[in-house]
C-alpha positions as CSV (number, residue, x, y, z in Angstrom):
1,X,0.0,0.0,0.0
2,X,2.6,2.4,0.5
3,X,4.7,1.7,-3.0
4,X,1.9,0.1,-4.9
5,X,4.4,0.5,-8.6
6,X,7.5,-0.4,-6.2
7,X,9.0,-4.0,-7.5
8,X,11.3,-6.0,-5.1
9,X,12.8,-8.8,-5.3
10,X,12.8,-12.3,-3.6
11,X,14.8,-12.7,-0.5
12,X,15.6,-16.2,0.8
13,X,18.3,-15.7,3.8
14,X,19.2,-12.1,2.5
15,X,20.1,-13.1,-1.2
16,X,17.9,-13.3,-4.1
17,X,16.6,-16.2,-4.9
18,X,16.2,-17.0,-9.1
19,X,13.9,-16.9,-11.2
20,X,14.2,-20.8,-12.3
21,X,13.4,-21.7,-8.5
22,X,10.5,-18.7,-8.9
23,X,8.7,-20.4,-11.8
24,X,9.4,-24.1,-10.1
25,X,7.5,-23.3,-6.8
26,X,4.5,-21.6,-9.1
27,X,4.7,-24.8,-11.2
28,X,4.4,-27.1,-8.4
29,X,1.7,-24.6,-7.2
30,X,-0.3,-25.3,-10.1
31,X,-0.2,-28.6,-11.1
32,X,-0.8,-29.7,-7.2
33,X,-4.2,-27.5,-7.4
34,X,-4.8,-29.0,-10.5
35,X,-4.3,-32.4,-9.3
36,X,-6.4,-31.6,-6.4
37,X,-9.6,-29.8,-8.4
38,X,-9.7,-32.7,-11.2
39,X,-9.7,-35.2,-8.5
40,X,-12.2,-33.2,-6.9
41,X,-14.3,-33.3,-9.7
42,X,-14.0,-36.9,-10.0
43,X,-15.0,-37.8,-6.4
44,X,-17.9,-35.7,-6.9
45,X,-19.5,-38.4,-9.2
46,X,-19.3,-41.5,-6.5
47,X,-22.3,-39.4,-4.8
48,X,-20.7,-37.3,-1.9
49,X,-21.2,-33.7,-0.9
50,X,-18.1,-30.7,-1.9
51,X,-16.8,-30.8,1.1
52,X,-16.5,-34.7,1.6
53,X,-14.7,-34.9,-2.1
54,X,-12.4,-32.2,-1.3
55,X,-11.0,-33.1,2.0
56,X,-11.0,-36.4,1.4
57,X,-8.8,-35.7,-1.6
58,X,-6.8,-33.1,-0.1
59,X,-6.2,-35.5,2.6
60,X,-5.3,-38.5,0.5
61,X,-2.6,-35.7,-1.5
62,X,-1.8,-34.5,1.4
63,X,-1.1,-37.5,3.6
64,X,-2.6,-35.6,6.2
65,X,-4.8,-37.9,7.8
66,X,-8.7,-37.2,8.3
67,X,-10.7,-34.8,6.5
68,X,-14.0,-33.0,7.0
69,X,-17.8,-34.5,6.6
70,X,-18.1,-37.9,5.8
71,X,-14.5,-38.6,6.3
72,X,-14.4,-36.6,9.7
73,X,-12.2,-38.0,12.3
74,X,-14.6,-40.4,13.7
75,X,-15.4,-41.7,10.3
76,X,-13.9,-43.6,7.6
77,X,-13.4,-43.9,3.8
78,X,-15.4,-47.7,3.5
79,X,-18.3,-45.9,1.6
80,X,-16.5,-44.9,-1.5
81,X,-16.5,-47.3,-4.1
82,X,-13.4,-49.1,-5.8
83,X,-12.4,-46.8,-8.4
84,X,-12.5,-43.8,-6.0
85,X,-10.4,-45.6,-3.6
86,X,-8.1,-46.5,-6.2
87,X,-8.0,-42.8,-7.1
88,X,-7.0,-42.0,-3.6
89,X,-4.7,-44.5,-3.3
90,X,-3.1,-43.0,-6.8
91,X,-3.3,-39.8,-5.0
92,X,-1.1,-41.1,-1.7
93,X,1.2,-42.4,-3.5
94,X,1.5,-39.1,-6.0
95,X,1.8,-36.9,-3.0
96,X,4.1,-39.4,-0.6
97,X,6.5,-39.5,-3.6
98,X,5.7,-35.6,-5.0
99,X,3.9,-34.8,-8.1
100,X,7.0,-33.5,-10.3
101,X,8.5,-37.2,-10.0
102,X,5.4,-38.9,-10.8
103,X,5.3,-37.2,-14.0
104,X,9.4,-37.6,-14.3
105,X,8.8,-41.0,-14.9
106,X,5.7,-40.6,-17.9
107,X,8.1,-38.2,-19.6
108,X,9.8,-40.3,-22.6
109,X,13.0,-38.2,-22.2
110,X,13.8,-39.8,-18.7
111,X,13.9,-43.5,-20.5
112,X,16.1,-42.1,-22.9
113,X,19.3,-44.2,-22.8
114,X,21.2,-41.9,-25.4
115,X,21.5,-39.3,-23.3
């Protein structure tokens, strides 16, 4: 509010930190919301309320433990039906393992041997 046109730059320990680590943190950002709102989406079908779907998927991405709703600490995931729970169990293994290396390892350059 005081210099709205001022334009600083990113400190990390007192030096600048560059713009390749900049645009890999938005990246990760990104595709991790995007992960969580198409997963969402998907949930949504199997019958559950907003809430249920997105904690429950958050959780799952998270490996955070219990979510909100249905899935509330005193409840459990046993409702869902097998290919939401093998969604979720996609998802803990995608976020125990992080989302950049799961996709590593669909990129055809990685399996190149002539490198």
């Amino acid at each position: 509010r005081l210099h709205p046109k001022a334009v600083s730059t990113v400190r990390l320990g007192g030096k600048p930190v560059g713009e390749d680590s900049l645009s890999g943190v938005t990246e990760f950002i990104l595709l991790y919301l995007a992960v969580a709102v198409l997963s969402t989406f998907i949930v949504t079908f199997d019958g559950v309320d907003l809430v249920t779907a997105f904690t429950s998927v958050i959780s799952c991405l998270s490996n955070i433990g219990p979510g909100l709703e249905m899935v509330g600490p005193t409840m459990n995931y046993a409702f869902f039906s097998a290919p939401v729970k093998v969604l979720m169990s996609i998802l803990m293994i995608a976020g125990r393992l992080e989302l950049f290396t799961i996709i590593l390892m669909f990129t055809p350059s990685f399996w190149d041997q002539d490198r």
